[in-house]
C-alpha positions as CSV (number, residue, x, y, z in Angstrom):
1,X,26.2,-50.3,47.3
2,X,29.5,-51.5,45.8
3,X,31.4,-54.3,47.9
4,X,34.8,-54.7,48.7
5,X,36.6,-57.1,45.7
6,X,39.0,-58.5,48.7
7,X,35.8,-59.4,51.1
8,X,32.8,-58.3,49.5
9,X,32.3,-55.6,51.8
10,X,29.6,-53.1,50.9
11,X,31.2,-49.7,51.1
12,X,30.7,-45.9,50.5
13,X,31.3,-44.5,47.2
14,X,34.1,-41.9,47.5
15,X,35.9,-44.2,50.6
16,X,39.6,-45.0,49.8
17,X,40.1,-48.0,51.9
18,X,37.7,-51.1,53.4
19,X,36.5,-51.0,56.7
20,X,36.6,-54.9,57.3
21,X,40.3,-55.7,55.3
22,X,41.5,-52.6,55.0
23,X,41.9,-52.7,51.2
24,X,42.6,-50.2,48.6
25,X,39.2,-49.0,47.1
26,X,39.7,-46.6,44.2
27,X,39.8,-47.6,41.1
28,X,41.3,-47.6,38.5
29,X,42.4,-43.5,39.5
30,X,45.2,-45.3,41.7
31,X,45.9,-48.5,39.5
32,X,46.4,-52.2,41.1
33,X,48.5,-52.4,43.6
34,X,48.9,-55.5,46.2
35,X,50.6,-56.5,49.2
36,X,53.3,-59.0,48.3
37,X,52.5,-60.8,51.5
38,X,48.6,-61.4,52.2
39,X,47.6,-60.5,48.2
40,X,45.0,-57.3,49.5
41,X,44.8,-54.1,47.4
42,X,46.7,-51.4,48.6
43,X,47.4,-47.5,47.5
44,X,50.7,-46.7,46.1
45,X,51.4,-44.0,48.8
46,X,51.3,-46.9,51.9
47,X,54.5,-48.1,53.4
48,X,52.4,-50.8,55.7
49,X,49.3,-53.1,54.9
50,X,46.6,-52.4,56.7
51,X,45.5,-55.8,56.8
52,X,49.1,-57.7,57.7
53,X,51.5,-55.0,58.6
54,X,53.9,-55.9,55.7
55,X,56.1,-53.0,54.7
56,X,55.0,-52.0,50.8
57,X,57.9,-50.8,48.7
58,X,55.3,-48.4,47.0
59,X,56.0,-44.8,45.5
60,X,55.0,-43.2,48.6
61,X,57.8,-44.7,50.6
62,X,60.2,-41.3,51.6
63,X,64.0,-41.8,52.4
64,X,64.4,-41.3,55.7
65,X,66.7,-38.4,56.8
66,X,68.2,-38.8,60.4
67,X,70.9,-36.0,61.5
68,X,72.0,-36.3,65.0
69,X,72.5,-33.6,67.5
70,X,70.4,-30.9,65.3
71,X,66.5,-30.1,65.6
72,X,66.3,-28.5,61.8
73,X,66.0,-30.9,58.8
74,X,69.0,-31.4,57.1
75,X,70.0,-32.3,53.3
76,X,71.5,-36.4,53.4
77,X,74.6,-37.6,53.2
78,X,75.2,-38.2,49.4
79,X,75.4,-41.7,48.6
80,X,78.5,-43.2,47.5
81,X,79.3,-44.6,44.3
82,X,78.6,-48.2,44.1
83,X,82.4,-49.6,43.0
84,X,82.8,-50.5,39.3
85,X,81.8,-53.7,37.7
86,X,85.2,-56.0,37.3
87,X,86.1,-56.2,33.8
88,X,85.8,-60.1,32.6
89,X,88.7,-62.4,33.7
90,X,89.5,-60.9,37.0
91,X,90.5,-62.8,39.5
92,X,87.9,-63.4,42.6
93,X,90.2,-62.0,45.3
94,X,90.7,-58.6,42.6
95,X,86.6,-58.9,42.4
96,X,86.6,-59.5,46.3
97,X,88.9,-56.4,47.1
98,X,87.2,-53.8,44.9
99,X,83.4,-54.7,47.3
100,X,85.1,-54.5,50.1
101,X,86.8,-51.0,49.3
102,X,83.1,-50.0,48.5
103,X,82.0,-51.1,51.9
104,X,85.1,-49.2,54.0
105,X,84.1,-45.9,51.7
106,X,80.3,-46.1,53.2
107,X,81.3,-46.8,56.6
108,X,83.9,-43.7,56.3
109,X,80.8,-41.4,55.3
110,X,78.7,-42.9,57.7
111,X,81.0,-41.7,60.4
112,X,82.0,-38.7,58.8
113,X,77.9,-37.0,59.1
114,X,77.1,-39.0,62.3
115,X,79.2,-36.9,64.1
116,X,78.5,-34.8,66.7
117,X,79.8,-31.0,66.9
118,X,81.9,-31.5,69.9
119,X,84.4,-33.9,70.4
120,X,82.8,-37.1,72.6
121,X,84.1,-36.7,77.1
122,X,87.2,-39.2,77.3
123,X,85.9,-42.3,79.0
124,X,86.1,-42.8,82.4
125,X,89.3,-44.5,83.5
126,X,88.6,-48.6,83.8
127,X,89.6,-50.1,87.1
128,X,92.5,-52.4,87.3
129,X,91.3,-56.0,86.7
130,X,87.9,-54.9,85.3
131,X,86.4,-55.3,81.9
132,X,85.7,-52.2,80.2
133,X,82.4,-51.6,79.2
134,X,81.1,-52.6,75.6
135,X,79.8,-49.0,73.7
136,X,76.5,-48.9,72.8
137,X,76.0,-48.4,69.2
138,X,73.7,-46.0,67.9
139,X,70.7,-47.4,66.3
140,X,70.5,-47.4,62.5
141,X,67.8,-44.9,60.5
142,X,66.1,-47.5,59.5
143,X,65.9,-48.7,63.3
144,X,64.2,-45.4,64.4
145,X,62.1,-45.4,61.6
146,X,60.4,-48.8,62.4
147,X,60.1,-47.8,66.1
148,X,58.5,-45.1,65.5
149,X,56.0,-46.6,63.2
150,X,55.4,-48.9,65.4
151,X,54.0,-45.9,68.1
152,X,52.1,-44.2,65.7
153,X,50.4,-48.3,64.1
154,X,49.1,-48.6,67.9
155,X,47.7,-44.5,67.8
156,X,45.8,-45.5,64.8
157,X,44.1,-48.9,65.8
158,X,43.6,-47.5,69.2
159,X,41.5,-44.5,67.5
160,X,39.8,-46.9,65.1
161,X,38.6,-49.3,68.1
162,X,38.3,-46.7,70.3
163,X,40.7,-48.2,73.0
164,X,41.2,-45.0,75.1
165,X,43.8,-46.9,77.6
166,X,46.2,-47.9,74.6
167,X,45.6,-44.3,73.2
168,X,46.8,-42.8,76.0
169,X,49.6,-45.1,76.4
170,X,51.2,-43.7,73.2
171,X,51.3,-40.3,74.6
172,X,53.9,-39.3,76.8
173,X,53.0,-38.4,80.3
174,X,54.5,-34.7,80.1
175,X,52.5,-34.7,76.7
176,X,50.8,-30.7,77.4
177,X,46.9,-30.9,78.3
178,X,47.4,-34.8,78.3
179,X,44.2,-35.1,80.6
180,X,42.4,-32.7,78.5
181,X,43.8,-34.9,75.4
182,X,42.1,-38.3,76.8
183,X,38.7,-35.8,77.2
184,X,38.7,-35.0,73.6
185,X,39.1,-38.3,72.3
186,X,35.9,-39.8,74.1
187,X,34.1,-36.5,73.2
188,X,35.5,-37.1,69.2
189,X,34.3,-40.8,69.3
190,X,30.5,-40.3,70.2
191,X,30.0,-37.9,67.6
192,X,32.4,-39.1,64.9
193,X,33.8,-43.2,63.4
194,X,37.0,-43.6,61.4
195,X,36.1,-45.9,58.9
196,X,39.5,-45.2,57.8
197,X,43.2,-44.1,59.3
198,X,46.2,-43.9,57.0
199,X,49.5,-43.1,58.0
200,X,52.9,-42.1,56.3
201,X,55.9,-41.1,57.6
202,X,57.4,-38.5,55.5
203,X,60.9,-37.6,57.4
204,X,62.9,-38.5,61.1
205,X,65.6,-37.0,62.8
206,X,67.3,-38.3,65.7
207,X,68.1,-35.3,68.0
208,X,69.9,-37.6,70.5
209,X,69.5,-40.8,72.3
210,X,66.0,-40.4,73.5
211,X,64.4,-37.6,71.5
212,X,63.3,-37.8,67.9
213,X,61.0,-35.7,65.4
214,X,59.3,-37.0,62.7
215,X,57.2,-35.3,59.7
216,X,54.2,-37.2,59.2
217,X,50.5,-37.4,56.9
218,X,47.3,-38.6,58.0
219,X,44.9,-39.3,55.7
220,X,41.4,-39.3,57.4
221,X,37.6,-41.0,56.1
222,X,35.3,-40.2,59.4
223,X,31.6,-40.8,59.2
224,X,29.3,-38.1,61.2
225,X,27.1,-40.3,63.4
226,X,24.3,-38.1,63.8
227,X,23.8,-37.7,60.0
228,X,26.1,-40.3,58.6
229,X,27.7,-38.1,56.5
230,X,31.6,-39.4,55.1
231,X,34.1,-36.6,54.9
232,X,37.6,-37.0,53.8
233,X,40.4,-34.9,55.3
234,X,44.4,-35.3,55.0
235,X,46.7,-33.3,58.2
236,X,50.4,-33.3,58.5
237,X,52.1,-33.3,61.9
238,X,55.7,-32.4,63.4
239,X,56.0,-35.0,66.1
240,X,58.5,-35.1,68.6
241,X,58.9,-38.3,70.1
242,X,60.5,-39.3,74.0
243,X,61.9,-42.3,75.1
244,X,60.3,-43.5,78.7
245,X,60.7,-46.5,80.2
246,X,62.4,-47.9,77.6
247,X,59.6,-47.5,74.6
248,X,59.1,-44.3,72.2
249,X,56.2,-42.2,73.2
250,X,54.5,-38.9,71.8
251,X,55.6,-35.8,73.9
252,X,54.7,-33.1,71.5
253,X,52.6,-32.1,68.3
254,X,52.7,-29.9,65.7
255,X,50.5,-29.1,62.6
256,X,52.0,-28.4,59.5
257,X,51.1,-27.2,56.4
């Protein structure tokens, strides 16, 4: 059987990753690609390594689209302009002013698209002598993004060490059939291994403070343990995610095509 040229673990021919390090296995259909961080093989479609978590700035990494306040996808905000190069002999303050023009113009198109179709409530009035309250800003895309790979990086070791209570901790509590979800999992796991469990996250959109959806692929290598048999399989989800407690938590699925 071939091995693993990261830890010389003998794998299945046809399997994309390793089941001990988590490397990339094809070859050369995919070319080389490694993590900057722990040197194993990755695909070019990862945005984390498997083995250390290190974001990948592959070709499979999506822009993130967040558009508060509606539940359809929406085009992004076009991009400014980076400001013009200073012609030679400038002074540094001339040099100085022109970045910091660039920097007002994206915060002005920042807050331009982030906001919402009504006009905020007035604030409450403050009491004399009081301090009033700081604003909470609201958290960047790249913020929700991170979060929310975070949720679904516990999903897939929890389904790869078949940990039902950290499974189920991912899902929200109002998550439908959530009982009949935790049954399926244990029936899936005496039948069936994931010898691999790849994730990308293809899309987010904030809806509001504590909702989110986000469009993303699995890409699947399960073993039948009756017969041994490896299958490969790629699903994409719609998945709206709830804030409880304070952490981000599955409350509904979708299949897409």
């Amino acid at each position: 059987m071939p091995q693993c040229p990261h830890c010389q673990t003998e794998y299945q021919l046809g399997q994309r990753y390793c089941s001990e390090c988590g490397s990339f296995l094809l070859h050369p259909e995919e070319g080389d690609t490694f993590c900057p961080q722990c040197g194993v093989r990755v695909s070019s479609r990862q945005e984390l390594c498997h083995e250390c978590d290190a974001a990948l700035p592959g070709e499979g990494q999506k822009k993130v689209e967040v558009t508060p306040g509606e539940a359809t996808p929406a085009e992004p905000p076009p991009k400014p302009a980076p400001a013009p190069p200073a012609p030679p002999g400038l002074p540094s303050w001339v040099i100085g002013a022109l970045a910091g023009a660039g920097i007002v113009i994206i915060i002005l198109l920042i807050i331009i698209f982030s906001r919402p179709g009504a006009p905020p409530a007035p604030p409450a009035p403050t009491p004399p002598g009081a301090e009033a309250p700081a604003p909470t800003p609201a958290a960047p895309a790249e913020a929700l993004q991170d979060q929310l790979q975070k949720v679904l990086s516990r999903l897939r070791e929890a389904q790869l060490k078949k940990n039902i209570t950290e499974l189920m901790s991912v899902y929200s509590t109002t998550f439908p059939n959530y009982d009949q979800k935790r049954k399926d999992a244990l029936t899936s796991w005496e039948n069936y291994d994931f010898t691999n469990l790849v994730f990308t996250v293809d899309k987010v959109q904030a809806l509001d403070a504590n909702n989110a959806l986000a469009w993303v692929t699995w890409y699947m290598d399960i073993r039948n343990r009756n017969n041994q048999e490896l299958t490969s399989a790629t699903q994409g989800y719609q998945v709206r995610f709830v804030q409880e407690m304070g952490d981000w938590r599955i409350r509904e699925l979708k299949e897409v095509q």
